[in-house]
PDB file of N, CA, C and O in Angstrom:
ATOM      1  N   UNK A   1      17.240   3.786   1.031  1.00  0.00           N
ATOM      2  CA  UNK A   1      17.149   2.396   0.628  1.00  0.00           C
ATOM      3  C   UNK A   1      16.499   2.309  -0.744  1.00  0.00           C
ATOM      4  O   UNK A   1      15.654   3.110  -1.144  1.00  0.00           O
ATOM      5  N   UNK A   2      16.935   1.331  -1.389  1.00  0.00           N
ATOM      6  CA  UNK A   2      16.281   1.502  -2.595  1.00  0.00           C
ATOM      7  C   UNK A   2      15.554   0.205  -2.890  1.00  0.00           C
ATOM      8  O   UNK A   2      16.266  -0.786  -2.726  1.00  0.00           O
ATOM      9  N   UNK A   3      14.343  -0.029  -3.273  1.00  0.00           N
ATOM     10  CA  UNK A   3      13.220  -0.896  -3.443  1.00  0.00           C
ATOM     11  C   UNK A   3      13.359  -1.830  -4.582  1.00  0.00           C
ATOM     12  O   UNK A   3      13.607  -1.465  -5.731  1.00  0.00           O
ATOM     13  N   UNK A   4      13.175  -3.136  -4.179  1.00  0.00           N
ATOM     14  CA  UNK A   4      12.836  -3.581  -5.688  1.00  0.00           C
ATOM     15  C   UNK A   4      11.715  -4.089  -5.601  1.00  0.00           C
ATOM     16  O   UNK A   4      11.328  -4.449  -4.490  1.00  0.00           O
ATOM     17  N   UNK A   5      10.531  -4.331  -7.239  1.00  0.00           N
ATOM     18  CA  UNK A   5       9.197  -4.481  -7.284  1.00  0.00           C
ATOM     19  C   UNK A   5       8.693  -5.406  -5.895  1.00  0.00           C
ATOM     20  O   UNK A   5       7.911  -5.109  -4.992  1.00  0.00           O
ATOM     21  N   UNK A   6       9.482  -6.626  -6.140  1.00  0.00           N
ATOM     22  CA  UNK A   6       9.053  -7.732  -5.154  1.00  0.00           C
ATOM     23  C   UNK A   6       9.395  -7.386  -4.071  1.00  0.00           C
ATOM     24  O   UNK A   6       9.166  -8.367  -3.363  1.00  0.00           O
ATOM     25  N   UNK A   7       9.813  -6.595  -3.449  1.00  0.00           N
ATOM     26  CA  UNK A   7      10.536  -6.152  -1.881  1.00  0.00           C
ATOM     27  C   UNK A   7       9.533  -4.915  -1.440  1.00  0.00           C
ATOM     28  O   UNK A   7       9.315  -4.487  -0.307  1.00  0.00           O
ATOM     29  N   UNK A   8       8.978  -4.469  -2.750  1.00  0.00           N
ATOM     30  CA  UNK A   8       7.804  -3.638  -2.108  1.00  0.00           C
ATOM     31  C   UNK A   8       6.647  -4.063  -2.185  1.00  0.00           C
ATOM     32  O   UNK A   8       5.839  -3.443  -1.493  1.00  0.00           O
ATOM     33  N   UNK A   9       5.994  -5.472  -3.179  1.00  0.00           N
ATOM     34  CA  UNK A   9       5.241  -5.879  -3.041  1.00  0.00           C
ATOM     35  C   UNK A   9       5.044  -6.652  -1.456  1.00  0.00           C
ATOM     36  O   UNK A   9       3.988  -6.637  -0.824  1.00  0.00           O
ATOM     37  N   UNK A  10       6.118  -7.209  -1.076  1.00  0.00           N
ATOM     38  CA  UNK A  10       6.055  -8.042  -0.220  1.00  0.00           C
ATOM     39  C   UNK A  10       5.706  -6.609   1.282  1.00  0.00           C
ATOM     40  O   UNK A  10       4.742  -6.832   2.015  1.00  0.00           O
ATOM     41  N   UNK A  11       6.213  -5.835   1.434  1.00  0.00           N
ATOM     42  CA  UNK A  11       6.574  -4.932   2.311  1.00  0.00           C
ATOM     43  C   UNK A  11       4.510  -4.021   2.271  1.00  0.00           C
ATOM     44  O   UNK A  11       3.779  -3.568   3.152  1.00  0.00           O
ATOM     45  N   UNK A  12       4.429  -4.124   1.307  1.00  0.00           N
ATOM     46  CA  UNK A  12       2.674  -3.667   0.891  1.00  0.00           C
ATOM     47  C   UNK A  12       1.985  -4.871   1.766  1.00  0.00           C
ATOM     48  O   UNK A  12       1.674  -4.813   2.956  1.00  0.00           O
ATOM     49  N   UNK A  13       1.846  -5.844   0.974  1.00  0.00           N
ATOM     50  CA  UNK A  13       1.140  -7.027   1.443  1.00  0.00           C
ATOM     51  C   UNK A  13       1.327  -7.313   2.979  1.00  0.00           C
ATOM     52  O   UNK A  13       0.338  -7.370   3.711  1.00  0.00           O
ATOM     53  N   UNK A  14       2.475  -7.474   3.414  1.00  0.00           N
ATOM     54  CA  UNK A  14       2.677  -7.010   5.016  1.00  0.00           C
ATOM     55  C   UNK A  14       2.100  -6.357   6.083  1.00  0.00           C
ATOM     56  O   UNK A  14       1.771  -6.845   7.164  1.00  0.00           O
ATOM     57  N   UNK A  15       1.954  -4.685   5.524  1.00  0.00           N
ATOM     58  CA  UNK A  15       1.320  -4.389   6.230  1.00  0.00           C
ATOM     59  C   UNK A  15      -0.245  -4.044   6.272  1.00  0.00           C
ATOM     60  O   UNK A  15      -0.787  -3.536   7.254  1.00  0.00           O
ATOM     61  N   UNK A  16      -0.875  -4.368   5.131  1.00  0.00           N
ATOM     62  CA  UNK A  16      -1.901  -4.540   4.649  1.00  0.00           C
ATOM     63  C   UNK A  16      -2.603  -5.794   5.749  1.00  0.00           C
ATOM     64  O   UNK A  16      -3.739  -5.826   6.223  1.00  0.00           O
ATOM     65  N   UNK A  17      -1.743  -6.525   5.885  1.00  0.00           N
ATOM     66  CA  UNK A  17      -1.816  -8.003   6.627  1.00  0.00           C
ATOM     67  C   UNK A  17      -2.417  -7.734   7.841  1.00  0.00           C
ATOM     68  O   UNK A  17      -3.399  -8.311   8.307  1.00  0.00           O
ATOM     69  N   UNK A  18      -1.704  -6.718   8.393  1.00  0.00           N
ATOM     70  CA  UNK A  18      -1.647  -6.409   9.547  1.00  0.00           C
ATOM     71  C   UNK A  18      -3.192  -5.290   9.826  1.00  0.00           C
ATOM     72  O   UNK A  18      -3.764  -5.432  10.907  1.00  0.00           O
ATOM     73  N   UNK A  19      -3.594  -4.553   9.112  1.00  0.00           N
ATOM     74  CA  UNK A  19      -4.355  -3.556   8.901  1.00  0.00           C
ATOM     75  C   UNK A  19      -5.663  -4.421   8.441  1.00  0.00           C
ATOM     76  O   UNK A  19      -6.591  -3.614   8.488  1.00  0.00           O
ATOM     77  N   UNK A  20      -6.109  -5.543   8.066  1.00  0.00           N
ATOM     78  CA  UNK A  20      -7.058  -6.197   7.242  1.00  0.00           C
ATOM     79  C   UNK A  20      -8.224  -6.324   8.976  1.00  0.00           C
ATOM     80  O   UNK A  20      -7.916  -6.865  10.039  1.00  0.00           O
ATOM     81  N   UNK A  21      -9.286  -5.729   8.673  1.00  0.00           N
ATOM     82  CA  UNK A  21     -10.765  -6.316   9.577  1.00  0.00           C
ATOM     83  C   UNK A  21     -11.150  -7.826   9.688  1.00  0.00           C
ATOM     84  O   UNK A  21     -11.738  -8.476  10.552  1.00  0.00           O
ATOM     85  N   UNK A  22     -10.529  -8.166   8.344  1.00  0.00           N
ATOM     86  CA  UNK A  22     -12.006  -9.507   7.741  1.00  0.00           C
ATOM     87  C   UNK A  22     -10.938 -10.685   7.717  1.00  0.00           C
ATOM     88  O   UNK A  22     -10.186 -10.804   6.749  1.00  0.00           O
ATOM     89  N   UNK A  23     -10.884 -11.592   8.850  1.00  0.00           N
ATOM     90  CA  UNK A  23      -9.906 -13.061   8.897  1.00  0.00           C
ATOM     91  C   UNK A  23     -10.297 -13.880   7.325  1.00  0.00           C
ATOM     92  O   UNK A  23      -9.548 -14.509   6.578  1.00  0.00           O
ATOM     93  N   UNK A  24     -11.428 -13.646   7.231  1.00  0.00           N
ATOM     94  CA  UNK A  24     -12.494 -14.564   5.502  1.00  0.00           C
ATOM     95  C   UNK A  24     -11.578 -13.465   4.602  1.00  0.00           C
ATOM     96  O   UNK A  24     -11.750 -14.142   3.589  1.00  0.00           O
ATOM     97  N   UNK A  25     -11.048 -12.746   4.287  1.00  0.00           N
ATOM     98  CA  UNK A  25     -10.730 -12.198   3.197  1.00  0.00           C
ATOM     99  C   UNK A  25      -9.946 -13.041   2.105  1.00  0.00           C
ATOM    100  O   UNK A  25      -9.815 -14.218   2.440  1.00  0.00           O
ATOM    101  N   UNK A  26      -9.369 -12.694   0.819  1.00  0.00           N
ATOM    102  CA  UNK A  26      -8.925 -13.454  -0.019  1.00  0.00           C
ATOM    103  C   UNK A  26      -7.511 -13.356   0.380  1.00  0.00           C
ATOM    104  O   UNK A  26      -7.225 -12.869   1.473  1.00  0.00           O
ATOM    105  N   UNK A  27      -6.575 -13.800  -0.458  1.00  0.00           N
ATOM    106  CA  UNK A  27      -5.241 -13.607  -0.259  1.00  0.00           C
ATOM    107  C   UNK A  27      -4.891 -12.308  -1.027  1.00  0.00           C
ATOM    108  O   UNK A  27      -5.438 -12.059  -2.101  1.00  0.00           O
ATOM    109  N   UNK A  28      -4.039 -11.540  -0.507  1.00  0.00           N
ATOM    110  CA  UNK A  28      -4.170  -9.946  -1.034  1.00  0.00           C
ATOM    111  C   UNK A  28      -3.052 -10.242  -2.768  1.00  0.00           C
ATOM    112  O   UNK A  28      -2.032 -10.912  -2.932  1.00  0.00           O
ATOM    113  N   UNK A  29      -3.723  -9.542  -3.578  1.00  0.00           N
ATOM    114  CA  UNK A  29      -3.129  -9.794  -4.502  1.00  0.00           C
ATOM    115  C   UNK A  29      -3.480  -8.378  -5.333  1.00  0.00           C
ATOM    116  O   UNK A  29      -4.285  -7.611  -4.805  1.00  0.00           O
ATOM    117  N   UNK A  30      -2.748  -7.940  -6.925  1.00  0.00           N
ATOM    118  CA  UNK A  30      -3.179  -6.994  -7.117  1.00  0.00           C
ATOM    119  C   UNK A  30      -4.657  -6.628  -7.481  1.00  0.00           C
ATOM    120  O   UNK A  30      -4.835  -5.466  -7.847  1.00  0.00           O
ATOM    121  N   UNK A  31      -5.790  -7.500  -7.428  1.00  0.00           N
ATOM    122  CA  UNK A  31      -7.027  -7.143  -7.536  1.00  0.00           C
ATOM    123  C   UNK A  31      -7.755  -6.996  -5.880  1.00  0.00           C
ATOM    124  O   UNK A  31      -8.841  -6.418  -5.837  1.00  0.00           O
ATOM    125  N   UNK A  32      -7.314  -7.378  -4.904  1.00  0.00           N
ATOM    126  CA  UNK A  32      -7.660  -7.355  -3.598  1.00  0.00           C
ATOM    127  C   UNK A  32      -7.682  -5.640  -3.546  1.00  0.00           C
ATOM    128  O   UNK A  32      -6.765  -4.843  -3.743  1.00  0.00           O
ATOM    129  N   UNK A  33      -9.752  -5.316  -3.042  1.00  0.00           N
ATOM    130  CA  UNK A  33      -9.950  -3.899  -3.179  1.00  0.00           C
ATOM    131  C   UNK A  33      -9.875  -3.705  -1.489  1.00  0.00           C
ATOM    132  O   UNK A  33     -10.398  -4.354  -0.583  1.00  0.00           O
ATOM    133  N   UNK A  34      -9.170  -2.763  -1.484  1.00  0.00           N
ATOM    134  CA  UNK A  34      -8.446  -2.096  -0.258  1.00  0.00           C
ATOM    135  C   UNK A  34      -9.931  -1.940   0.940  1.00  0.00           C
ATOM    136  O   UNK A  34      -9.670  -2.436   2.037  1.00  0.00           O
ATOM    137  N   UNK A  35     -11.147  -1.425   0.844  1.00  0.00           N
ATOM    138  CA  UNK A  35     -12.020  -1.684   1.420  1.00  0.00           C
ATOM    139  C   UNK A  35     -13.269  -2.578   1.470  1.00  0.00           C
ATOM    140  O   UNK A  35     -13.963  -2.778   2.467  1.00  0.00           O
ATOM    141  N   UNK A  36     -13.471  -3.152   0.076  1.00  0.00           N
ATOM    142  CA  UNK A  36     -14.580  -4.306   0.037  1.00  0.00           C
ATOM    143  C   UNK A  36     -14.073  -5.799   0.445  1.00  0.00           C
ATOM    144  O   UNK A  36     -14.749  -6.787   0.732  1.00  0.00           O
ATOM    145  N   UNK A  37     -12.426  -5.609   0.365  1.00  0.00           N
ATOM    146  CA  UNK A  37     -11.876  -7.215   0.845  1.00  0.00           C
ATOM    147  C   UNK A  37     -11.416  -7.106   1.504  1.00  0.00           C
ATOM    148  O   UNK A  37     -11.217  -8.169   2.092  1.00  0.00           O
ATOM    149  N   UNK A  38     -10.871  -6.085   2.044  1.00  0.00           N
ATOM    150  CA  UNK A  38      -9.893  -6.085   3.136  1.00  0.00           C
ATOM    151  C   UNK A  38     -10.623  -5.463   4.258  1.00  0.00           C
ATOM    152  O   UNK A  38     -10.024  -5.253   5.313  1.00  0.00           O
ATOM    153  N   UNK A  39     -12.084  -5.097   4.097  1.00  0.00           N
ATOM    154  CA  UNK A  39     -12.247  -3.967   5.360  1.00  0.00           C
ATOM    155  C   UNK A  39     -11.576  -2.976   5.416  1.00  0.00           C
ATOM    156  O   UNK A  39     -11.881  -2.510   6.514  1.00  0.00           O
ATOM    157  N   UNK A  40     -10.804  -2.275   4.939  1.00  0.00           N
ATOM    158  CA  UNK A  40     -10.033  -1.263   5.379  1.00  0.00           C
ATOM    159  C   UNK A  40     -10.796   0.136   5.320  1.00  0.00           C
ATOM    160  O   UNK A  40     -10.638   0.746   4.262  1.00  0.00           O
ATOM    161  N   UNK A  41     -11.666   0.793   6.364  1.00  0.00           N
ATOM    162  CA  UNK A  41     -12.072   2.209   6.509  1.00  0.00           C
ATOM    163  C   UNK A  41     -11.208   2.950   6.375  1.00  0.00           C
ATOM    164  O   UNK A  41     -10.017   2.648   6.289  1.00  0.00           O
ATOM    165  N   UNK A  42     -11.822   4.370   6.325  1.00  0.00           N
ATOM    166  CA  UNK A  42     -10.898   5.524   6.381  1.00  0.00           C
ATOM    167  C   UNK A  42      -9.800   6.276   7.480  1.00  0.00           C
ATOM    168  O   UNK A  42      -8.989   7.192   7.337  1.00  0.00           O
ATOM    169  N   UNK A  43     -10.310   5.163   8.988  1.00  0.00           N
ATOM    170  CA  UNK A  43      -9.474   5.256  10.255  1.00  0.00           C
ATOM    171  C   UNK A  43      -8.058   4.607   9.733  1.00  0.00           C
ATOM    172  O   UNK A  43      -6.933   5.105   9.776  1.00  0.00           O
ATOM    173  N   UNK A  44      -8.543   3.140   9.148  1.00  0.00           N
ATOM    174  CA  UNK A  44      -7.059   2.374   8.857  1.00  0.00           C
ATOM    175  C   UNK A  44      -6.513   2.526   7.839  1.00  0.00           C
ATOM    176  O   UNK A  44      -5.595   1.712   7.740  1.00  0.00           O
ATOM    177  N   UNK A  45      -6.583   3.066   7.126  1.00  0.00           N
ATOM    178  CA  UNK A  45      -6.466   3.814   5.929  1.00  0.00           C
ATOM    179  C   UNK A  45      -5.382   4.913   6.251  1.00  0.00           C
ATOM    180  O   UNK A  45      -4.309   5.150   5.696  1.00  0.00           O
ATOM    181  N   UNK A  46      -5.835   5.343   7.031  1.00  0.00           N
ATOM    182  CA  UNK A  46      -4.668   6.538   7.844  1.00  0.00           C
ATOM    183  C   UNK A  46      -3.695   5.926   8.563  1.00  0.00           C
ATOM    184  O   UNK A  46      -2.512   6.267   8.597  1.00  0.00           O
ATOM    185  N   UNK A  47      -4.163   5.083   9.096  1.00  0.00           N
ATOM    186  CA  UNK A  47      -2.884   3.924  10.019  1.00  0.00           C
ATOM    187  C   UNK A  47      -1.817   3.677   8.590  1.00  0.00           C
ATOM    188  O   UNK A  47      -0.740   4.222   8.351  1.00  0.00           O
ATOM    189  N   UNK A  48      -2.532   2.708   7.829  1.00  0.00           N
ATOM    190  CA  UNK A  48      -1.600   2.137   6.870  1.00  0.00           C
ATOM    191  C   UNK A  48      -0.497   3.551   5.723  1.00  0.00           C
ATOM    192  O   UNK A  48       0.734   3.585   5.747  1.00  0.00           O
ATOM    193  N   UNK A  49      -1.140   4.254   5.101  1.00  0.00           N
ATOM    194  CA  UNK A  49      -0.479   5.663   5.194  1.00  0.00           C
ATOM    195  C   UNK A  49       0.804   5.341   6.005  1.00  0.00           C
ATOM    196  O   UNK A  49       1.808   4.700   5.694  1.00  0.00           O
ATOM    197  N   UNK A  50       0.472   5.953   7.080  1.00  0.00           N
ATOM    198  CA  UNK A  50       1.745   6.358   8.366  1.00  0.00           C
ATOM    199  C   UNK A  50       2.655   5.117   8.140  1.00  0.00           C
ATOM    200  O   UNK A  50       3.862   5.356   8.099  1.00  0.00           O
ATOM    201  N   UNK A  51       2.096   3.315   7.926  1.00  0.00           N
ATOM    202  CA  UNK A  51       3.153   2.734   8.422  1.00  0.00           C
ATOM    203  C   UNK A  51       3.996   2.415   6.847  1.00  0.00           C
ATOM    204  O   UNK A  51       5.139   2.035   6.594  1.00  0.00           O
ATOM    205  N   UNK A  52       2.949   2.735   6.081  1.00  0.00           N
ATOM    206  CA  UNK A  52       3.655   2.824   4.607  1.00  0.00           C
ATOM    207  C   UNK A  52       4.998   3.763   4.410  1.00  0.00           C
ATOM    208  O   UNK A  52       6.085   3.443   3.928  1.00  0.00           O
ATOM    209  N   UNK A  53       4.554   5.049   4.950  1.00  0.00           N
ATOM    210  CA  UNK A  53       5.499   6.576   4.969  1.00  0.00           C
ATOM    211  C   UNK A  53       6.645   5.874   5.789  1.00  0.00           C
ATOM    212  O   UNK A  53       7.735   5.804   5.221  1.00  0.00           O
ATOM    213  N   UNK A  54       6.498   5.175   7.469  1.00  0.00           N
ATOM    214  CA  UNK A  54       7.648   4.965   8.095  1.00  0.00           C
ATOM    215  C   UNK A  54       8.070   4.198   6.765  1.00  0.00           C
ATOM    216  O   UNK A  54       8.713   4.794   5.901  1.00  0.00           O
ATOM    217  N   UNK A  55       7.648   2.696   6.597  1.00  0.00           N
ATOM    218  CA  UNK A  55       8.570   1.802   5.972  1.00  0.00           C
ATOM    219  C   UNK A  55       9.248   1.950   4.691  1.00  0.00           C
ATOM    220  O   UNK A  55      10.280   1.393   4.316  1.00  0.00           O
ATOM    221  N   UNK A  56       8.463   2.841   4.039  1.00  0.00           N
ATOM    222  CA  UNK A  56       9.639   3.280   3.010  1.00  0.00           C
ATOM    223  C   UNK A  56      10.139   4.781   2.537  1.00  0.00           C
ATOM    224  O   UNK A  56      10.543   5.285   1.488  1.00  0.00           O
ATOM    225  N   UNK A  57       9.883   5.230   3.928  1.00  0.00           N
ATOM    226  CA  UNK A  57      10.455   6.482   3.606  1.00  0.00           C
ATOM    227  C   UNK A  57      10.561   7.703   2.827  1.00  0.00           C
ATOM    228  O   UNK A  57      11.471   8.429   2.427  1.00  0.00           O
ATOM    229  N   UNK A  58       8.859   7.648   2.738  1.00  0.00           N
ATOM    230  CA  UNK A  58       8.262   8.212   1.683  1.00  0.00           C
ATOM    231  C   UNK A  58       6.633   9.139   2.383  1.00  0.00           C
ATOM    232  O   UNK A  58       5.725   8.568   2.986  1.00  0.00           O
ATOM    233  N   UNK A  59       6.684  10.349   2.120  1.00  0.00           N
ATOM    234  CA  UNK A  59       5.801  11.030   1.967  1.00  0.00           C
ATOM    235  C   UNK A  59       4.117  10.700   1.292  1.00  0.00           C
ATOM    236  O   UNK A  59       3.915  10.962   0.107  1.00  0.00           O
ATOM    237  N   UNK A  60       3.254  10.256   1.956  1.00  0.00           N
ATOM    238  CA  UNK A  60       2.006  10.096   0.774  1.00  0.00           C
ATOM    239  C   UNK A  60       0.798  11.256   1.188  1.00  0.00           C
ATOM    240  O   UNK A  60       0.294  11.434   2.297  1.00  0.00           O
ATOM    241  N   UNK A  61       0.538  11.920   0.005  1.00  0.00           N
ATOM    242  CA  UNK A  61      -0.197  13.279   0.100  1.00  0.00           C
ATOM    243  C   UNK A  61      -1.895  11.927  -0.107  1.00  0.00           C
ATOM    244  O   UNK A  61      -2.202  10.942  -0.778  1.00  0.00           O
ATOM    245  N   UNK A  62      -2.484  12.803   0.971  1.00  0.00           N
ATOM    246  CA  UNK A  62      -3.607  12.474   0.974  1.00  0.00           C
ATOM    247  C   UNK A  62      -4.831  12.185   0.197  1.00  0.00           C
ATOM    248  O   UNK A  62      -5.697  11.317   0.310  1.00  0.00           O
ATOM    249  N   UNK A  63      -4.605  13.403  -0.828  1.00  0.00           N
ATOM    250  CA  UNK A  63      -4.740  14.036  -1.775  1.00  0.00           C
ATOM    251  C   UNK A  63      -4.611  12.349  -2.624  1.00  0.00           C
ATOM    252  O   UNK A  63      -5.707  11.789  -2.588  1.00  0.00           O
ATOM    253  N   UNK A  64      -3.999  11.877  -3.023  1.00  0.00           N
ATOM    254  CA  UNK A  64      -3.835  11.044  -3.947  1.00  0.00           C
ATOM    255  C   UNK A  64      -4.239  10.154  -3.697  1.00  0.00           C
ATOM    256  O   UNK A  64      -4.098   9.353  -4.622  1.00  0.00           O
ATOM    257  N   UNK A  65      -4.835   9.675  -2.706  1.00  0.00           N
ATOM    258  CA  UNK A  65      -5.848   8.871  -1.882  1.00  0.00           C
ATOM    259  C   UNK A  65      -6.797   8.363  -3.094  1.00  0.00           C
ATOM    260  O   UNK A  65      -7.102   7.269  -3.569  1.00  0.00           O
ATOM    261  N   UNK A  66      -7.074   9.578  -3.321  1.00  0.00           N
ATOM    262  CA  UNK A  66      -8.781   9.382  -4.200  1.00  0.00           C
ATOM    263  C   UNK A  66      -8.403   8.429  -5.708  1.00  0.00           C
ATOM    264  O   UNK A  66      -9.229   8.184  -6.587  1.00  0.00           O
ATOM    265  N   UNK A  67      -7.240   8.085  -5.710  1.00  0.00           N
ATOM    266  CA  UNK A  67      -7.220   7.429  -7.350  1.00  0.00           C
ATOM    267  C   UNK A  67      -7.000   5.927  -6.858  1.00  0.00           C
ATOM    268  O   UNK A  67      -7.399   5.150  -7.725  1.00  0.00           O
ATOM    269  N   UNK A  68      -6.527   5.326  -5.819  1.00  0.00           N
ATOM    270  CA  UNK A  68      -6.963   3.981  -5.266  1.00  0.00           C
ATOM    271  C   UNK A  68      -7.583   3.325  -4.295  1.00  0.00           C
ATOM    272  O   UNK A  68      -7.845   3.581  -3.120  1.00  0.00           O
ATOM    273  N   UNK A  69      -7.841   2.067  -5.296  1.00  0.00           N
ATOM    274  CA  UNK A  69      -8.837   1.357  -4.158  1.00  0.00           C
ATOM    275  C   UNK A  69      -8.705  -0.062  -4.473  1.00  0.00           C
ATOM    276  O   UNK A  69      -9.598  -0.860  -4.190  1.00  0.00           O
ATOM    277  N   UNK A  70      -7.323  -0.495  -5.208  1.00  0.00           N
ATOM    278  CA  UNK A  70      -7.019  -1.907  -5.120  1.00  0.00           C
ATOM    279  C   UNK A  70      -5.380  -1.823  -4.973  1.00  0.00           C
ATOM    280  O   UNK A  70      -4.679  -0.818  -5.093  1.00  0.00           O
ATOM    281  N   UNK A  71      -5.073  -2.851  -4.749  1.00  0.00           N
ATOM    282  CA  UNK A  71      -3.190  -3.107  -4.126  1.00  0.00           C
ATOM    283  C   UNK A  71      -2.699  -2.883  -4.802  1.00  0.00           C
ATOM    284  O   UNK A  71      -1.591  -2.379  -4.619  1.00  0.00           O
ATOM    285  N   UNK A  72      -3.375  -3.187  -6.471  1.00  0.00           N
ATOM    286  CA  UNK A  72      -2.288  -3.189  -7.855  1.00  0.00           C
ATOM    287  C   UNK A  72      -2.491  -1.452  -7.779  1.00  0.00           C
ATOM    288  O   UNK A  72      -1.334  -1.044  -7.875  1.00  0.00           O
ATOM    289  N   UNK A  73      -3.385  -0.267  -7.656  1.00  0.00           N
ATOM    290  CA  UNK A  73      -3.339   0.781  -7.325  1.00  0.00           C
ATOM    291  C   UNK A  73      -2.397   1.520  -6.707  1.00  0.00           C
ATOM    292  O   UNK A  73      -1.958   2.630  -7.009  1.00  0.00           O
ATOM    293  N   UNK A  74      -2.069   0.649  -5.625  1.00  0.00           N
ATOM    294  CA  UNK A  74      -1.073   1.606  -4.271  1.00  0.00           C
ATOM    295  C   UNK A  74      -0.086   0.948  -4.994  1.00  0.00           C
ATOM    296  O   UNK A  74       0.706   1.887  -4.921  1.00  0.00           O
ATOM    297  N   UNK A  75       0.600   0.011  -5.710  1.00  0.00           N
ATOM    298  CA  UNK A  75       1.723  -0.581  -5.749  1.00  0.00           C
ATOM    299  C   UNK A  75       2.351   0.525  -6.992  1.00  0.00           C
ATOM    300  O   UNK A  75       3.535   0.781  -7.207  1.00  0.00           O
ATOM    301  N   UNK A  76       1.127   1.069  -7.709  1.00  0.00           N
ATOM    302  CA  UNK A  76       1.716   1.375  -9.048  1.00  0.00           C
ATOM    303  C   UNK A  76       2.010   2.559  -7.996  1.00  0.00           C
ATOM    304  O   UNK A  76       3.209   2.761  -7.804  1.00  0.00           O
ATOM    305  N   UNK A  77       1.269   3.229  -7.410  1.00  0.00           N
ATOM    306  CA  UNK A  77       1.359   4.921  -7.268  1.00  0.00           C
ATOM    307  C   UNK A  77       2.921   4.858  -6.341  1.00  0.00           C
ATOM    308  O   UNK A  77       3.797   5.711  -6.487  1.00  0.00           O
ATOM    309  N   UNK A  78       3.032   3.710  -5.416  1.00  0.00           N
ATOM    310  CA  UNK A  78       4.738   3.907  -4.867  1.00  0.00           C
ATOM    311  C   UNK A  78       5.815   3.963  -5.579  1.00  0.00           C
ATOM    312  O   UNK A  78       6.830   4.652  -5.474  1.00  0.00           O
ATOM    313  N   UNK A  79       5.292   2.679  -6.768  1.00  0.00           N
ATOM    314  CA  UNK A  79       6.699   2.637  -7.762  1.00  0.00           C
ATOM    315  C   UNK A  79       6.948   3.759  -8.347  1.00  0.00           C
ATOM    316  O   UNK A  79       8.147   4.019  -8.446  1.00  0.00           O
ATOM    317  N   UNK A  80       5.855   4.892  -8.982  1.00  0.00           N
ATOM    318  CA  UNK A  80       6.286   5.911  -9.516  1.00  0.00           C
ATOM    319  C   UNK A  80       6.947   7.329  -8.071  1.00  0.00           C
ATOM    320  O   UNK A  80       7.553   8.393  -8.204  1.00  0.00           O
ATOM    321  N   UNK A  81       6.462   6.644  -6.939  1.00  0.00           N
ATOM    322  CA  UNK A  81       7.405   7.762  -6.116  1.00  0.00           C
ATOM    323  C   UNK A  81       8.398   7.787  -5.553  1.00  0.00           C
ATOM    324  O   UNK A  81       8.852   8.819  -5.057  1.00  0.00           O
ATOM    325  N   UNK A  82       9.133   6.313  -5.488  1.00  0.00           N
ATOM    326  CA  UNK A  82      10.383   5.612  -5.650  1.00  0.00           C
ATOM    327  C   UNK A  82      10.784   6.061  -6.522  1.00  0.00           C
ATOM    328  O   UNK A  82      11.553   7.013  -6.387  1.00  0.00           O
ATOM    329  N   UNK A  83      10.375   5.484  -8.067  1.00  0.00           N
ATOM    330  CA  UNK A  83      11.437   5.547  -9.367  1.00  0.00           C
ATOM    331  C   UNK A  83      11.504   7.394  -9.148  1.00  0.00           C
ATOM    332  O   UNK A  83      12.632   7.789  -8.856  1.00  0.00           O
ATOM    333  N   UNK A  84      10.617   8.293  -9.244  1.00  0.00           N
ATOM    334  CA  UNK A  84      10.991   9.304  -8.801  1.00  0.00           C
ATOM    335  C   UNK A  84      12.161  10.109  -8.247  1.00  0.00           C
ATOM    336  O   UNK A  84      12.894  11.025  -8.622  1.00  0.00           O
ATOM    337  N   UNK A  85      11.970   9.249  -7.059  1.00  0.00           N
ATOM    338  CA  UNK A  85      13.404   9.398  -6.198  1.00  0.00           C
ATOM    339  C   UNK A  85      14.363   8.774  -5.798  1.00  0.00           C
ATOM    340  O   UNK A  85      15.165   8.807  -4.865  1.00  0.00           O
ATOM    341  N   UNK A  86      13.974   7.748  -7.339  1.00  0.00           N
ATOM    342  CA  UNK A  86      15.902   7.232  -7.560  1.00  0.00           C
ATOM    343  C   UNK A  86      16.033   5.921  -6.579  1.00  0.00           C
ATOM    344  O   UNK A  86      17.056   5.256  -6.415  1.00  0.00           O
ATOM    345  N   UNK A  87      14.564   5.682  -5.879  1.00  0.00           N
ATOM    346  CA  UNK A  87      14.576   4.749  -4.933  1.00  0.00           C
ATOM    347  C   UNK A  87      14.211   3.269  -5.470  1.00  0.00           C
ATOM    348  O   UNK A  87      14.522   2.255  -4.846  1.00  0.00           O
ATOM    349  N   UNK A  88      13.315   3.259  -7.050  1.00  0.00           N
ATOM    350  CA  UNK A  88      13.081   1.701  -7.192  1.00  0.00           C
ATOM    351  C   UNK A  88      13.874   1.195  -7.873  1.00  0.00           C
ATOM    352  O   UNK A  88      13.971   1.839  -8.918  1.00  0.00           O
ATOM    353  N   UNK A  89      14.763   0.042  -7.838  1.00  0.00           N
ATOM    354  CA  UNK A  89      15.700  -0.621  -8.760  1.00  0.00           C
ATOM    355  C   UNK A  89      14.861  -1.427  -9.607  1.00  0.00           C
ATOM    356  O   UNK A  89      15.361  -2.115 -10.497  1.00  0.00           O
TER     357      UNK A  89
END
C-alpha cells in the first residue's frame, strides 16, 4: 500500500489515540511529546511499535527509538521508511 502524508498522519494520530494514559492531554499534533503529553511509557511504546509495524507494514528497529519523542518525530522517521520503499506518494 502506498501512503500519503495525510493518510499517515491520520493513521499515527489514531493509534496514538488509542495508546494515550492522560484523557486531559492536548490534541495530538506535531509538537505533542510522545511521553510528557501523551503518557506514553516504555510498555506502550512497544504496543504502539507493533500496531504501527501491523498498520503499515513496516519494520521499526528499536534502535531508532532513541531519536524521538514528539509525533512530528515519528511522522518524519516513517516518511523516510516509506519513501524508502517506494511506499509514500
Amino acid at each position: 500500500m502506498t501512503w500519503t502524508r495525510e493518510a499517515l498522519r491520520a493513521e499515527i494520530v489514531r493509534i496514538l489515540e488509542e495508546h494515550r494514559s492522560t484523557d486531559d492531554a492536548p490534541a495530538i499534533d506535531d509538537h505533542t511529546h510522545l511521553s510528557g503529553d501523551l503518557g506514553i511509557d516504555s510498555l506502550a511504546t512497544m504496543e504502539v511499535i507493533a500496531d504501527v509495524e501491523d498498520a503499515l507494514g513496516v519494520k521499526i528497529p528499536v534502535s531508532s527509538l532513541r531519536e524521538v519523542s514528539t509525533v512530528g518525530d515519528v511522522l518524519r522517521a516513517l516518511e523516510v521508511r516509506l519513501r524508502d520503499a517506494g511506499r509514500l506518494a
